[in-house]
N, C-alpha and C positions, 0 to 999 in steps of 0.2 A: 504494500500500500504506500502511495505515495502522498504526502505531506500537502494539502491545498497552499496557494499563494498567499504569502500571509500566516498560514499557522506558524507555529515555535519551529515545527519538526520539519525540515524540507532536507531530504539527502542528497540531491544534486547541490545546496549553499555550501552542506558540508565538506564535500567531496572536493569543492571549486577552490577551497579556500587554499589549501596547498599549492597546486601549480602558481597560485597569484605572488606567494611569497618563494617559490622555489627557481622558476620561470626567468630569465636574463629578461625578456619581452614585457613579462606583467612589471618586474622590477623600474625597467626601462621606463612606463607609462607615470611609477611615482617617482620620480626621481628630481630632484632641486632643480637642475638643468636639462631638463627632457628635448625640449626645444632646439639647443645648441647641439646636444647629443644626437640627435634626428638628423637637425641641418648638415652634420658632418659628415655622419654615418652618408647620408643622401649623397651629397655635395663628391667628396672623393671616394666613395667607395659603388654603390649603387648606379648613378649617372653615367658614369663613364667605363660602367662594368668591370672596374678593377679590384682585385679581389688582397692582391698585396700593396706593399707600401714602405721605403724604407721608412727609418721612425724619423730622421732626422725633417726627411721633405713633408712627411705630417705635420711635423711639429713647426715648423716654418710656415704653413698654410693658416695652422689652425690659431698661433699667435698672429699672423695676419689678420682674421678674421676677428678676435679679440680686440684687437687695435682698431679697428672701425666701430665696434660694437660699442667697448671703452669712449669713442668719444661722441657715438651719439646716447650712450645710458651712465657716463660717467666711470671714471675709475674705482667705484667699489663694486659696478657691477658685474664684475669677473677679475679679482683680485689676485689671482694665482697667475701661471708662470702656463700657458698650454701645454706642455710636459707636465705638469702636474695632474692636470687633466686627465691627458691622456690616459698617464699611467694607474689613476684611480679609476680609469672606464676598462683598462684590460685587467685588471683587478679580480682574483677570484670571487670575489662575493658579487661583483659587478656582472663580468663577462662579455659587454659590448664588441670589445677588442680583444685580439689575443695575439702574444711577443713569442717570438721566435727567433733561431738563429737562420743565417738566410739559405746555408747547406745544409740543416738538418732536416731528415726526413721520418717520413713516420717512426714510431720505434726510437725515437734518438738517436739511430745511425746515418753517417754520412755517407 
């Protein structure tokens, strides 16, 4: 039996609640800077269908785009360093992004 909309008991809320805290995507959806994370993910990865990246021309792009941002919302509205950024978006509890070395392959081997 399943639980009317509305009552206490519904087992699909229960079930749901997991992937939304487990989820890189549902995480993605709460996140302080969901927007900028979006724009970037879109912007160099998505768009131009590129799937790598070294970190350094990311990070050059992505402090670009700060620096415009910065001067139409002011300098505490992204007060960090785009390296900082980044590397709390490829972050295990994150997961947006993910670092590698550029000759390793699956497995750790080169």
């Amino acid at each position: 039996m399943v639980g009317a909309p509305g009552s206490w008991y519904n087992p699909w809320a229960l079930r749901s609640r997991r992937p939304r805290r487990d989820h890189p995507a549902w995480r993605l959806l709460g996140a302080q800077h969901a927007p900028l994370i979006v724009s970037v993910l879109h912007r160099y990865f998505v768009e131009p269908n590129v799937r790598t990246m070294p970190r350094d021309e990311l990070v050059a792009r992505v402090e670009d785009d700060l620096f415009h941002l910065r001067e139409e919302l002011g300098d505490d509205a992204f007060p960090r360093p785009a390296a900082d950024y980044l590397d709390e978006w490829a972050s295990d509890d994150k997961g947006w992004l993910r670092k590698y070395y550029p000759n390793q392959r699956r497995g750790g081997r080169e």
